[in-house]
N, C-alpha and C positions, 0 to 999 in steps of 0.2 A: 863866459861862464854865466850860469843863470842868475839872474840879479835873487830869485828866491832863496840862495844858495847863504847860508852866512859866512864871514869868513876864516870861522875854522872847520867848517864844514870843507868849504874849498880848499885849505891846506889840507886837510887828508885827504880829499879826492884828489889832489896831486902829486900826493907820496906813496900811489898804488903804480906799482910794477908792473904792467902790463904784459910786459917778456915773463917777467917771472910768474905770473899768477898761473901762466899756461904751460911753463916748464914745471909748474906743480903739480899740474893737472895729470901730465902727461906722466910724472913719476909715480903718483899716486896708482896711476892705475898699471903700474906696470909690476906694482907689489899685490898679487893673487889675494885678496884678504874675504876669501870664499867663507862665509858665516861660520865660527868655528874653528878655523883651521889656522894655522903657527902663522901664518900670514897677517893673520887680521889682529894680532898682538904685534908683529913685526910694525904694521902701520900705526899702532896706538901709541907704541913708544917714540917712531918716529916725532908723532907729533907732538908729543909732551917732549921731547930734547930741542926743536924745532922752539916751540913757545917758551920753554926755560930760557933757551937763549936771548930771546927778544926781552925780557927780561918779567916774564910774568909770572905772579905767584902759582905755581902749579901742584894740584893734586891728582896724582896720580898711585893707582890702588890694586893690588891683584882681588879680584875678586871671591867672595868665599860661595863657592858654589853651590855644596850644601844648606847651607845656611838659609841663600836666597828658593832652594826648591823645595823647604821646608815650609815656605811665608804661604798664613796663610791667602795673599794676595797674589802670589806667585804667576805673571803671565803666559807660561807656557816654554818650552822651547822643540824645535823639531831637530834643527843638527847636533850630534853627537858631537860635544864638546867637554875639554879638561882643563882649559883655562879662559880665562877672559880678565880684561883691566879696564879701570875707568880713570875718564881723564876731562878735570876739570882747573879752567886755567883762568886768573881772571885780572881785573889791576884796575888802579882808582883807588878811592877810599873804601876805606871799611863800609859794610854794610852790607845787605842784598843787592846782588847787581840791578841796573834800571835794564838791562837788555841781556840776555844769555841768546847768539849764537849757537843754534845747533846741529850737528851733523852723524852722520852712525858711518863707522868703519868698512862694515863687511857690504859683503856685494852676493848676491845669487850665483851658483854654478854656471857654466859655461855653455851647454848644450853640446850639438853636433858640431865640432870643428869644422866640418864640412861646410858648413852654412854662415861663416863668416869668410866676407871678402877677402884677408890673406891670409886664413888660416889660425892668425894667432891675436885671442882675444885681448890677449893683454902687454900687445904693442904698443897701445897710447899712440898710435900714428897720426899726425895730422895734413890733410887735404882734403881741397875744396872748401874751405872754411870750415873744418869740423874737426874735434879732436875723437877719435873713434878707438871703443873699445870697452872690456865690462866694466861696467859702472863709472863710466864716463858722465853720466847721466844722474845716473841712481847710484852713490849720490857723492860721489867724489868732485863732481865741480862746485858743488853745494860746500864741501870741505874744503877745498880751496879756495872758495871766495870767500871763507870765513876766514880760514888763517891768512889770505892780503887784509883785509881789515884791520885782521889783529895787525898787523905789518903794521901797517897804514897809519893808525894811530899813533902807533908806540915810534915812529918814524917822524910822523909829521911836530912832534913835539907840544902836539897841545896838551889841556890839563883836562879834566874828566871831574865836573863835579858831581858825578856819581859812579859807581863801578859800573866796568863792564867785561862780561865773561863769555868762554868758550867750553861750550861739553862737545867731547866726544866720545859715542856708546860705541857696543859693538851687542850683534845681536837683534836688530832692528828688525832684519830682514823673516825672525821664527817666531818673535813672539815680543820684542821690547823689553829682555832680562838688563841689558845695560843701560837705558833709561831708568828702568825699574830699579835698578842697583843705585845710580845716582843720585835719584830722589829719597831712595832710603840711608844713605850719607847724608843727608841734611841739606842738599843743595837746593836754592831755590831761587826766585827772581822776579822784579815786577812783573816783567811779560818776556816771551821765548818768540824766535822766530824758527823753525825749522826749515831748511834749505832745502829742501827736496823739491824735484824739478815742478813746476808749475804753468808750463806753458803760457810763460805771461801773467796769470790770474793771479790774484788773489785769495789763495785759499784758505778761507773760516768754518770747515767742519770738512770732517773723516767719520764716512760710515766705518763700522767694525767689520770686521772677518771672525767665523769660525770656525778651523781646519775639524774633518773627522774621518773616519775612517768606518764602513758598512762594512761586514760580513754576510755573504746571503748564502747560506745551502743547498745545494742540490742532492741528488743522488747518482754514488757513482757506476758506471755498469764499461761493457766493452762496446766500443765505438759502431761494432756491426751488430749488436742488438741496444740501440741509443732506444727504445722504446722501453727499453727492461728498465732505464733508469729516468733521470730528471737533469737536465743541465742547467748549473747555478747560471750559464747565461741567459738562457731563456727565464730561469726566476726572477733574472735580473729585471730583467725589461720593464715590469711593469711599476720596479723601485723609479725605475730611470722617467718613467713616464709621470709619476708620480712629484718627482722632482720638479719636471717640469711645471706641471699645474701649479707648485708651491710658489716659482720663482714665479709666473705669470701673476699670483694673487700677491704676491708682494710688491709689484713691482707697479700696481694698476693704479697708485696714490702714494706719489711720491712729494718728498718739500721742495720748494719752488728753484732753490739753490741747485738743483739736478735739473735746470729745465733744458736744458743742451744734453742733456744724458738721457738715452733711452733706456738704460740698463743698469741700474746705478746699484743694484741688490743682487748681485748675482747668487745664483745656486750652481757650483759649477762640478763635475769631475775632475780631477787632475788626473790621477791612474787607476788603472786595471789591470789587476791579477786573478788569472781564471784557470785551472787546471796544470798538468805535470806530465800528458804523456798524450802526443796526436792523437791515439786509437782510444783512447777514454772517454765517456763522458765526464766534466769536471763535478766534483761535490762540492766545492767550494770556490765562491768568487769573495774577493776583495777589492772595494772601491773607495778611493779616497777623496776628496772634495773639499770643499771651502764653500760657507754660503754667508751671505752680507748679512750685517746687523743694521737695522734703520739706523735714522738719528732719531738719537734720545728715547731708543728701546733699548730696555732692560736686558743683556745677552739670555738671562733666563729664559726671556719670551720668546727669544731667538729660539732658543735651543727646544723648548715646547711646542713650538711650529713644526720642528721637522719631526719631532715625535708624533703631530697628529698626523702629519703627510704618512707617513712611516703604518700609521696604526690603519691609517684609510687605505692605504695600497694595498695592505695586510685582509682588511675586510672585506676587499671586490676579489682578491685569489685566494682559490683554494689554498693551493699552495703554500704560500706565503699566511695562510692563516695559522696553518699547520706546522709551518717552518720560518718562526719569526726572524726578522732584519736582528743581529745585534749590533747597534749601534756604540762607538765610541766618541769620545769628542779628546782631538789628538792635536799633538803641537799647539800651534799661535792661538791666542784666543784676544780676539780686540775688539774692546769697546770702540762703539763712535765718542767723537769729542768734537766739542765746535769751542768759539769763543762767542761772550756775549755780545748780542748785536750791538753795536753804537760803540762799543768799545774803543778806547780814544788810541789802542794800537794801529785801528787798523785806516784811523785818519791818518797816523801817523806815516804807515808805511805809505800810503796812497801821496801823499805829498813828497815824498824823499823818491819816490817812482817819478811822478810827474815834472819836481823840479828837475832832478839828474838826466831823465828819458823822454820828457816832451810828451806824457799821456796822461791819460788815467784808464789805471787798471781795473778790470772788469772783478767781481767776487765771484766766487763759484764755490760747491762741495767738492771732496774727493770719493771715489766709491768705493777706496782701498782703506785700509789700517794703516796707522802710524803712530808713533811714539806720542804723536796729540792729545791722546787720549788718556794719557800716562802725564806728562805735563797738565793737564789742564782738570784732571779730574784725581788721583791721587796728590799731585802737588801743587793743586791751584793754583794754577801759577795760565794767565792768560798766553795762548801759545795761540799762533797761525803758522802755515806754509807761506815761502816765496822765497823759490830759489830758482837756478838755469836749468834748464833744458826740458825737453817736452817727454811727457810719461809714455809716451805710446814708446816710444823709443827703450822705454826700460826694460829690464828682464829679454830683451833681443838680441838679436844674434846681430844686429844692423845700429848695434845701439852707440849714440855720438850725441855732442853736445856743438851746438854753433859758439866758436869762440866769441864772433862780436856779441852775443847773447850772454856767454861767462865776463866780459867787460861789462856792458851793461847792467847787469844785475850787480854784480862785486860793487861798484859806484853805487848804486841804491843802496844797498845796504853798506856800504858805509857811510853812507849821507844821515841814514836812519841811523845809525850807531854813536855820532856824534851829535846827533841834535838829543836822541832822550837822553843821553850820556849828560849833557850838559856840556860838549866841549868848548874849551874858549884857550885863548892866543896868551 
């Protein structure tokens, strides 16, 4: 064991289950908890009867739904949803925890079944060193090395001269309402780690995302006199092209922390909805997208970017001068969040990496949203990422987590969990 290690450090590190942390994994993902839907409550209660039992104070909430789409802070959501719960678990003494483990529920839809290796995404099957399956990744292994921790502790029998806690949101994946909902319960903490996969790094800041949705008109006629009218796709084109120039100017000076990222600000499309009948030309296109917020831009200026893109495309076509984009701004709306540089977290976590894994971890940005931004800038509360498994992997039809990667990381974070924790024998 690493002489760096103190020795209640190394009693928890030895009261991690290795069989189990993977038989968790594996359960987790085989309960659907697609953002929204009776599943991703099915796994919330799981883990709040799971953590009761280990014996830790737990709050656990249905949440008031109206309520929170009333605020006027309100983050957003895009899945049609009727319930949601929050689940906050924690033990030690009184006071604000020194550490809140964090992890979100839900997971993204499925795709084409076709395009996963047996078919069925949420087998949780493991081979080849990989436990594979939706949100294996993103971010259920994140959720399972958080609740062995919790194990670990409460197992190993040391004492905790500070609290330490466990949130789990749901809702992560539309907009951060179960983040959002936590932190307006009053919950709060020196510093937060979020467990979402990290490919190793050390991640201290998340650009934003802002989802919307274009409307562009055309005019409709019959497909064998297509001159008699205008096709929204062809009006499209030059929104599309327009887009592009946006993303190129945003993307030409970027912070230093994206220097391994060519593309850290995307302006992307997700769908297109164009017409209702082969022999027509379509009157109306509908395009939906997502485009990145820098760090430490105001989403406002975000959002006044695509309106000048939007007003320029508008000024080079007739067309489109005459028949303006109406834009929406639809679902998730994420700020960037970083935490302050020099921040003694993130020595922290770098030394509970290098004791437990023999390295030092690199830092880097993210160019996605995450609840970071929710932690770190509604509830001050200083938060970073490091969790298992590598992002590219996420949102995939291929998507898996390397188990010796879910040991490893699980050990680091609870190495960190009991050193700012204060644990001792």
């Amino acid at each position: 064991m690493n002489a760096d290690l103190t020795a209640a450090q190394v009693r928890v590190l030895s009261a991690i289950d290795e069989t189990e942390l993977v038989e968790e994994l594996i359960a987790q993902i085989r309960i659907p908890s697609i953002t929204g839907s009776d599943a991703e409550s099915e796994l919330q209660h799981r883990l709040a009867a799971q953590l009761g039992e280990l014996g830790y104070d737990v709050d656990a909430w249905s949440l008031d739904l109206p309520a929170l789409a009333a605020h006027p802070d309100f983050p957003g959501t895009e899945a049609a949803r009727t319930e949601g719960y929050g689940l906050v678990a924690s033990t030690g003494p009184t006071g604000e925890p020194a550490l809140v483990l964090q992890s979100h529920a839900d997971v993204v839809p499925t795709g084409d079944l076709d395009r996963w290796v047996d078919r069925d995404p949420w087998s949780g099957s493991l081979h080849g060193g990989f436990v594979h399956g939706r949100g294996a990744c993103d971010m259920k292994a994140g959720a399972a090395a958080n609740l062995a921790v919790a194990r670990a502790l409460m197992r190993s029998g040391v004492r905790l001269e500070r609290p330490f806690a466990i949130h789990s949101v749901v809702s992560e994946e539309d907009g951060g309402l179960g983040a959002f909902a936590t932190l307006l319960r009053g919950h709060r903490a020196d510093a937060a780690v979020l467990t979402e996969p990290t490919s190793g790094r050390i991640v201290v800041a998340n650009a934003g995302s802002l989802t919307f949705d274009l409307r562009v008109e055309g005019r409709a006629a019959h497909g064998s006199t297509r001159l008699s009218g205008h096709s929204a796709i062809d009006a499209f084109l030059p929104v599309l092209r327009a887009l592009g120039e946006l993303e190129r100017e945003r993307n030409a000076d970027v912070d230093p922390l994206y220097a391994d990222n060519a593309l850290p600000y995307p302006v992307s499309i997700g769908r297109l909805r164009a017409g209702d009948w082969p022999s027509s030309v379509p009157d109306l296109l509908v395009a939906e997208g997502r485009m990145g917020v820098r760090l430490d831009e105001d989403p406002a200026e975000t959002r006044l970017a695509l309106v000048a893109a939007l007003d320029e495309a508008a000024r080079r076509d007739p067309w489109l001068r005459d028949h303006p984009v109406q834009l929406r701004w639809s679902g998730g709306q994420f700020a960037s969040g970083r935490i302050a540089e020099g921040h003694a977290l993130i020595a922290e976590v770098r030394d509970a990496i290098g004791a437990v894994e023999g390295r030092r971890a690199d830092l880097g940005a993210a160019p996605y949203g995450s609840d970071l931004r929710l932690y770190a800038g509604m509830g001050g509360i200083p938060t970073l990422h490091y969790g298992p498994g590598d992002v590219r992997f996420a949102h995939a039809p291929r998507e898996r987590v390397a188990v010796a990667e879910l040991i490893r990381v699980t050990r680091s974070l609870a190495a960190l969990a009991a050193e700012r924790c204060g644990a001792h024998l």
